[in-house]
C-alpha positions as CSV (number, residue, x, y, z in Angstrom):
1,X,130.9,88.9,88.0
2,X,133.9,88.4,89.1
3,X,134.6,88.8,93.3
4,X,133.8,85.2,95.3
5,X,132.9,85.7,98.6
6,X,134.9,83.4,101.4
7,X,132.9,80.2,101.7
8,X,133.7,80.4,105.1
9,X,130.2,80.0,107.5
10,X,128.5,78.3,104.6
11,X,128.4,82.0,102.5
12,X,128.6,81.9,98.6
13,X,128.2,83.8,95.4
14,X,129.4,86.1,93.6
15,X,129.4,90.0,93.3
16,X,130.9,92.4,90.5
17,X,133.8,94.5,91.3
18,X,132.2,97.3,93.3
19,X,129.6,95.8,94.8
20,X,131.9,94.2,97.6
21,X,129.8,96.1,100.6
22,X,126.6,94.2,100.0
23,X,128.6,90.5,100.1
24,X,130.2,92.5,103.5
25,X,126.6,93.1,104.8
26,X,125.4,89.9,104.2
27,X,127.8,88.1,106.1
28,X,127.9,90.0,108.9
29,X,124.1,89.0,109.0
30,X,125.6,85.6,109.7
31,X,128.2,86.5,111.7
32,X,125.6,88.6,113.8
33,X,123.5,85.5,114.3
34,X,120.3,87.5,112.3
35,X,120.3,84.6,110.1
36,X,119.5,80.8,108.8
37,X,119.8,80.8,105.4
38,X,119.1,83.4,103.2
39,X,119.6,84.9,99.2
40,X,120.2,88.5,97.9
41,X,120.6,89.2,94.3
42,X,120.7,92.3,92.2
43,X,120.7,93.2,88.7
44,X,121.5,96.8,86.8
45,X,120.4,97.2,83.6
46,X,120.1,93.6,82.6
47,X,123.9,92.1,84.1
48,X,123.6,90.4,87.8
49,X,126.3,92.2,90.0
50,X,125.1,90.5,92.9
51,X,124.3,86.9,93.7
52,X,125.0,85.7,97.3
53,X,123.5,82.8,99.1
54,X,124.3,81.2,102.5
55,X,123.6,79.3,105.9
56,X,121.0,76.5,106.2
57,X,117.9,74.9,104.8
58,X,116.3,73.6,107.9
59,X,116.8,75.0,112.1
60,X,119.0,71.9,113.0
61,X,121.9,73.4,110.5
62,X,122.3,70.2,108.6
63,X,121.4,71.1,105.0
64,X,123.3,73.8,103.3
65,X,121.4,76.7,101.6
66,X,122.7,75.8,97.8
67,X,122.7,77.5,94.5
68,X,119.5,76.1,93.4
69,X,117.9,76.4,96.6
70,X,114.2,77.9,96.6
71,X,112.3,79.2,99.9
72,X,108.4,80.6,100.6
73,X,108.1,84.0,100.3
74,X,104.5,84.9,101.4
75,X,103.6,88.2,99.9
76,X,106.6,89.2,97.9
77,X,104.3,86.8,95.8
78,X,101.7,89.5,94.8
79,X,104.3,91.5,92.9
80,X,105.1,88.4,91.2
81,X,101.6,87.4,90.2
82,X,101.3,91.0,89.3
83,X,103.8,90.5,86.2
84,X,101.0,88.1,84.4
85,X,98.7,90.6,84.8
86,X,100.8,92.9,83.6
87,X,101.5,91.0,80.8
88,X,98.2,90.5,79.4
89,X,97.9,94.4,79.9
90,X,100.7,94.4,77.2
91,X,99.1,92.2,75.1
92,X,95.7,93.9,75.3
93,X,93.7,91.0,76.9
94,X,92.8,93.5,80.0
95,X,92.2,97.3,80.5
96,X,93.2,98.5,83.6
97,X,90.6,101.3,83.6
98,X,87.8,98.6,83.0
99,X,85.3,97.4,85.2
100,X,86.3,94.0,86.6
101,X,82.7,93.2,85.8
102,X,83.7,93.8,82.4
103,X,85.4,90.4,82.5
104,X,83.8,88.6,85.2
105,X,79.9,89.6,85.3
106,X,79.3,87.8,88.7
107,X,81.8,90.2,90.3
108,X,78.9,93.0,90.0
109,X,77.0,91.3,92.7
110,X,76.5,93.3,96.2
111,X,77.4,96.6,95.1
112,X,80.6,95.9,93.5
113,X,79.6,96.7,89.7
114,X,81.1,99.8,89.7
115,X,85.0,98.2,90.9
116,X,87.5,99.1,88.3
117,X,90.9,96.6,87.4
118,X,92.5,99.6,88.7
119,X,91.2,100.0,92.4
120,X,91.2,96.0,92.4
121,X,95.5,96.1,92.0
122,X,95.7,99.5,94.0
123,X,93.8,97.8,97.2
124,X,91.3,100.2,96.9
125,X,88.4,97.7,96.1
126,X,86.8,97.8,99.5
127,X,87.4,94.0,99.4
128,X,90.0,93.6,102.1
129,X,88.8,91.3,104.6
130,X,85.9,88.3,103.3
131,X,82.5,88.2,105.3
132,X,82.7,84.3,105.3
133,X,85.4,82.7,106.7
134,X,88.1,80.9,104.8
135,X,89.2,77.5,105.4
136,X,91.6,74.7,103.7
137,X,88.6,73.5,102.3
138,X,87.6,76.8,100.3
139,X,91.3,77.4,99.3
140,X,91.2,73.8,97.4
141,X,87.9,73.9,96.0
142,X,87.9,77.2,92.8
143,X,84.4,76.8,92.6
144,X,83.6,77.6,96.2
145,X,86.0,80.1,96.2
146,X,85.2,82.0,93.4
147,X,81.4,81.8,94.3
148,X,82.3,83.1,97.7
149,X,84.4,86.3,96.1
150,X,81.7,87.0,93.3
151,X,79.0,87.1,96.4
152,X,81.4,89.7,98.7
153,X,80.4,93.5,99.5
154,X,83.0,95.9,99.3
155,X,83.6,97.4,102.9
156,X,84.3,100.9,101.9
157,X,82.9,102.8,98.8
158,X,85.3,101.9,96.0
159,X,88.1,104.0,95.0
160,X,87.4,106.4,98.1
161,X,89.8,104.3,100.6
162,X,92.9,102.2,100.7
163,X,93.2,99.4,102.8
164,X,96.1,96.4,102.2
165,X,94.2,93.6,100.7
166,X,96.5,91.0,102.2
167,X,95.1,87.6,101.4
168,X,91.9,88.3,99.1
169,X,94.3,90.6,95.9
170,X,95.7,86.7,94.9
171,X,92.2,85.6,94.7
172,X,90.6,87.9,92.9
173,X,93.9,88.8,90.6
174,X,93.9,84.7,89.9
175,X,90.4,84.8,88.7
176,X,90.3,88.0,86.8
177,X,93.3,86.4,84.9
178,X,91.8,83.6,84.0
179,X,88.5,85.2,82.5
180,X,91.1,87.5,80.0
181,X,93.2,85.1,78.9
182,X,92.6,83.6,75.9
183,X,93.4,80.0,76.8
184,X,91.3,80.3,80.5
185,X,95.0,79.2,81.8
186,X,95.5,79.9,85.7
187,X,97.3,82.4,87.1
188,X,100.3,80.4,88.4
189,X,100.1,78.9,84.4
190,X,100.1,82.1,83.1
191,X,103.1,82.7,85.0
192,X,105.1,79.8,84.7
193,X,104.7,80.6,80.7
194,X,104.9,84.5,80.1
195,X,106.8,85.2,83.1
196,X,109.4,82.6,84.4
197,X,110.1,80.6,81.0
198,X,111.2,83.9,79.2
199,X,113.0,85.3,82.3
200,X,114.8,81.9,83.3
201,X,113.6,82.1,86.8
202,X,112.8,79.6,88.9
203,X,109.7,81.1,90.8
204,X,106.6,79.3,90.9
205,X,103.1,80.3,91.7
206,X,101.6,76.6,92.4
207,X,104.8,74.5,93.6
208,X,105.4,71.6,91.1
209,X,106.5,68.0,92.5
210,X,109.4,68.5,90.5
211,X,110.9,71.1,92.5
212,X,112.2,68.1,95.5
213,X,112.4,68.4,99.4
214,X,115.9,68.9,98.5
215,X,116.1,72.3,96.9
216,X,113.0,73.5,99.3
217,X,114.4,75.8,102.7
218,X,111.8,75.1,105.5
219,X,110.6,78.6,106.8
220,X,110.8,79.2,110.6
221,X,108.3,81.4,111.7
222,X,106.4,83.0,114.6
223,X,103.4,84.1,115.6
224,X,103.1,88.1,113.7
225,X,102.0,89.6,117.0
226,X,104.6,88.2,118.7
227,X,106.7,88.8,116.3
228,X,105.3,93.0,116.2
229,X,106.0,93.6,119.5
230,X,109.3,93.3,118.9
231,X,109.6,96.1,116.1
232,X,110.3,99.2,118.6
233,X,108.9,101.2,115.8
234,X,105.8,99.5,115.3
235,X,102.7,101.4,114.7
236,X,100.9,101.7,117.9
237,X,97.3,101.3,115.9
238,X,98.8,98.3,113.4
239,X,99.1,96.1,117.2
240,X,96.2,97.5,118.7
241,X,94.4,96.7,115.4
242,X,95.9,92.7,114.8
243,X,95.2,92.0,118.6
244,X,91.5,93.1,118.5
245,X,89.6,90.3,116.2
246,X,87.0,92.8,115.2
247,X,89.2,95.0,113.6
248,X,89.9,95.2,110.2
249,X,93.1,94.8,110.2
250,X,92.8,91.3,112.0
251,X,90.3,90.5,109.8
252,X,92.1,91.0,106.6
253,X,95.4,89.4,108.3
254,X,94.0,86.5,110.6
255,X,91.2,85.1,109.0
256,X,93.3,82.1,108.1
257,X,95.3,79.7,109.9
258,X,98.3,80.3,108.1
259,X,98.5,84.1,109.2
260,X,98.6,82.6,113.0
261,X,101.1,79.8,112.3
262,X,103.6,81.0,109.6
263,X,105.4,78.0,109.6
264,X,102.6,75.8,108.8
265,X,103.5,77.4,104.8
266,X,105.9,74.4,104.5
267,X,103.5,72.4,103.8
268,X,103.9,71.1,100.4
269,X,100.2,70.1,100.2
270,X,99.6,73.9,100.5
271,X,102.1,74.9,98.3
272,X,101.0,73.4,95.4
273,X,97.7,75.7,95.3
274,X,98.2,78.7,93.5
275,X,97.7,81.0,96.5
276,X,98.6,84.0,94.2
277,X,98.9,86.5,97.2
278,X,101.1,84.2,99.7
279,X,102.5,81.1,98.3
280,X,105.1,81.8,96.2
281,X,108.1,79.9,96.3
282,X,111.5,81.3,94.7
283,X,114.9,82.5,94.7
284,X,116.5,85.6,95.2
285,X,118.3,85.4,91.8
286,X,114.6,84.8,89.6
287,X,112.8,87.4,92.1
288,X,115.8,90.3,91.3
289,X,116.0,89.1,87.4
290,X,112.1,89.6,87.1
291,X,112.2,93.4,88.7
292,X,115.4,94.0,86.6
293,X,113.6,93.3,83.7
294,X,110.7,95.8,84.6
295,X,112.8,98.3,85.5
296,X,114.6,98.1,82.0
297,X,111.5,98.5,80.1
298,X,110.4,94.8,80.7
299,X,111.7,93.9,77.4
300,X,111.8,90.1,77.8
301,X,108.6,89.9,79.0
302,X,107.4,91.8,76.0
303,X,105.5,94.5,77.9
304,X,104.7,97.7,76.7
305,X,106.1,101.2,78.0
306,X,102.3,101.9,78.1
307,X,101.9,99.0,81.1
308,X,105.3,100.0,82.5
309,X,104.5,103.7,83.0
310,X,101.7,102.0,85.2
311,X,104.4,101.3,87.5
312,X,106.4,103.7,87.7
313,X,103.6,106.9,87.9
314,X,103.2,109.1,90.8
315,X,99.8,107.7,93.3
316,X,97.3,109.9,94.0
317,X,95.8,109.5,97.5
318,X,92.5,108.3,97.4
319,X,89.5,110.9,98.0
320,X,88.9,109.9,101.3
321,X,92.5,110.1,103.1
322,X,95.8,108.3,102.2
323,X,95.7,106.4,105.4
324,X,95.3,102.7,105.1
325,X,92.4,101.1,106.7
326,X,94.1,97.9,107.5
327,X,98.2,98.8,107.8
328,X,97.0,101.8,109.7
329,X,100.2,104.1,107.8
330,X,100.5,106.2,104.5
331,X,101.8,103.2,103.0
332,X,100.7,103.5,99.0
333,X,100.0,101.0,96.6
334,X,99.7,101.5,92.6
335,X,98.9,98.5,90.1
336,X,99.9,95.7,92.8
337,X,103.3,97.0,94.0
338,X,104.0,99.3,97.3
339,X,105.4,102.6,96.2
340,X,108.1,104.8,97.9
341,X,106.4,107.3,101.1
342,X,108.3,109.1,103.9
343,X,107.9,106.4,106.0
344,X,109.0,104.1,103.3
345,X,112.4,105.1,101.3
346,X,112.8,103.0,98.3
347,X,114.8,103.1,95.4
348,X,116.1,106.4,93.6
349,X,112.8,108.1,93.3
350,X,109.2,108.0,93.1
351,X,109.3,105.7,89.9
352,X,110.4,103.2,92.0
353,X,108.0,100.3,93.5
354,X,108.3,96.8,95.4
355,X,106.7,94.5,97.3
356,X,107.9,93.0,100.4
357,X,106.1,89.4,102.4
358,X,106.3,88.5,105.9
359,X,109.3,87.2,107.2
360,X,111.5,89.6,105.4
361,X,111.5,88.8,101.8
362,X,111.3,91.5,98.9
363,X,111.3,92.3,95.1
364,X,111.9,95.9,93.9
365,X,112.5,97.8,90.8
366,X,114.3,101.2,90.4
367,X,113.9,102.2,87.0
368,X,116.3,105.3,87.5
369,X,119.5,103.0,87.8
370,X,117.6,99.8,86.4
371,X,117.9,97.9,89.3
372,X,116.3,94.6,90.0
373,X,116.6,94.0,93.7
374,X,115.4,90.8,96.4
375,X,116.2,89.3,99.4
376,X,115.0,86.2,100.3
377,X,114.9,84.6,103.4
378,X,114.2,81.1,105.3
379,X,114.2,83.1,109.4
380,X,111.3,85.0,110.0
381,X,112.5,88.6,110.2
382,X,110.2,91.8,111.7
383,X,110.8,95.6,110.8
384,X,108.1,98.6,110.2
385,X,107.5,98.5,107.0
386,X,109.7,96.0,106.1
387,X,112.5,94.0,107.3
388,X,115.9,95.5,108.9
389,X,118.3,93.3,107.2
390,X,117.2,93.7,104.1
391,X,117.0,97.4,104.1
392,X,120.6,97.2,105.2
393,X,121.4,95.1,102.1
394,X,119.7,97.9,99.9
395,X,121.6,100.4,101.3
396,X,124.8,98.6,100.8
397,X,123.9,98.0,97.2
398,X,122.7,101.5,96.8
399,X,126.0,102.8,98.5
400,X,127.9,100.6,95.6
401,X,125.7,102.3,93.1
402,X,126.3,105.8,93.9
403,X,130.0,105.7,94.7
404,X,133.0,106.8,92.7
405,X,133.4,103.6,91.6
406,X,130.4,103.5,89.6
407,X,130.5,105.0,85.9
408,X,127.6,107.8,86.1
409,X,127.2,107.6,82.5
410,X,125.4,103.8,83.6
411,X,122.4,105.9,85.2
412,X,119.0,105.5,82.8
């Protein structure tokens, strides 16, 4: 790459020639006062053409957002996570069309024999929202927790509805791993070896003490219903539904104390639990390198095109009604990644998929022009379905991608 951005206003990076709109986008955030600190990346079939970082580490604007700087991203973590599984897909260690039972025989208990690897990833499991309430306690304690999951009845038939399994996905991905794989490593081990050592990326699924204070951006959040009232376009039922606590969609968003005080995912203590669904912590630049790499063919990570057409297939809707129970919108989901709906434009076609977290962060991959895309933020952000500023960066990229500039012949 070979266009520096003006350091001015604490914005660096780098972009390659014709891809000058999305380093104009991204400052004007700043400029605009929409941001903090904040990292976008993108890569095209293998070669970063964007890298970009900028503002400030911490509210009182005293520690520069760096190179090397890493933030929370909250559920952009679950397509994350998802690459392990997908790797031992590759490597025949797990069948997607197999019963999780299969692997984990205490998952059958309370009607949830029947639950395939595939329903599980395409939040169709029934097993949104936990009858027992979570605490720190549970988090920090596998046994408890995994006892508590096994013991859990699916709240819809399985495989007849969809409903956004916002905290429990990690849990049950992060067990299901470690029954298949060979060694019984952990999920956030399993990544850290198949997925971030062969990438390069720093991303990390359990936050090691040797990532410092210094390289870690404190997230400023709010409350999400606060924060949802402010999306004009926010679905009527999604706020009805998070401000009544009997719904499902409260239950599978505020049943812990870190869904009510976003902020409180700084805590390092926290961090360093492998909270597969929520508490990732990563960079823009290893987030976009990892979807790159999927939407090349996942080379590097030695998938094959077998678990990669996973991805990128057309979803179904589920027999009972594409609606989801707990998003309350068409919103679809396929193998642990969102997929592109009306409502939900993304990428260059249907092949495309991502996954965004709260506060604005995403990871997508568009395997039509093998992009790797992600934005990732340290000010909580609020859009329906995902955050305004980074769908204005994706435009901007996608506006580089398709004008003259760009050699058509690059197109996969």
């Amino acid at each position: 790459m070979t266009r520096r951005t003006r350091n001015e206003d604490q914005i660096h990076g780098d972009v390659a020639p014709g891809y000058g709109a999305v380093a104009d986008t991204f400052r004007r955030h700043f400029h605009e006062g929409r941001e903090l600190g904040a990292a976008c990346s993108a890569y095209r079939e293998g070669e970063p053409v964007v890298d970009l970082w900028g503002g400030y580490r911490n509210a009182a604007r005293q520690l520069p957002w760096e190179r090397d700087t890493v933030v929370p991203v909250f559920s952009t973590t679950k397509g994350m996570a998802t690459m392990a599984i997908a790797v031992a897909h590759s490597r025949g260690n797990l069948d997607f069309d197999a019963r999780v039972a299969t692997y984990w025989p205490e998952f059958a208990a309370n009607g949830k024999d029947a639950i395939t690897v595939r329903q599980l990833l395409a939040h169709q499991a029934g097993l949104a929202a936990l009858d027992e309430r979570l605490d720190r306690g549970i988090l920090t304690d596998p046994e408890r927790l995994r006892a508590l999951l096994a013991r859990q009845s699916p709240l819809w038939p399985p495989g007849h509805r969809q409903g956004y399994h916002a905290w429990t996905l990690g849990f049950y991905e992060a067990e299901l791993l470690s029954r298949v794989d060979p060694a019984g490593r952990t999920l956030g081990r399993a990544f850290a070896d198949d997925v971030a050592a062969p990438l390069g990326i720093d991303f990390h699924i359990g936050l090691p003490d040797e990532v410092g204070d210094r390289r870690l951006a404190t997230f400023h959040g709010v409350h999400p219903i606060r924060g949802l009232f402010q999306i004009r376009d926010a679905p009527r039922a999604l706020l009805l539904g998070l401000c009544n606590p009997r719904s499902l969609t409260a239950r599978a968003f505020m049943s812990l104390p870190l869904a009510r005080d976003p902020s409180s995912i700084n805590d390092r203590d926290l961090l360093r639990h492998e909270l597969a669904s929520v508490g990732g912590v990563g960079n823009a630049r290893g987030v976009a390198r990892a979807y790159g790499d999927l939407a090349t063919g996942g080379r590097t990570l030695g998938l094959r095109p077998e678990t990669v057409a996973c991805f990128e297939a057309s979803v179904p809707s589920p027999a009972g009604g594409r609606r989801d129970l707990v998003l309350r919108s068409d919103i679809r989901f396929s193998f642990g990644y969102a997929k592109p709906y009306p409502g939900f434009p993304l990428g260059s076609s249907d092949r495309s998929y991502a996954m965004a977290g709260a506060g604005g962060s995403i990871g997508m991959a568009d395997p039509d022009c093998g992009i790797g895309f992600a934005y990732t933020p340290n000010l909580m952000g609020f859009g329906s379905p995902t955050d305004p500023r980074e769908v204005a960066l994706r435009d901007a990229l996608y506006r580089c991608v398709d004008g003259p500039a760009q050699d058509p012949r690059a197109r996969r």
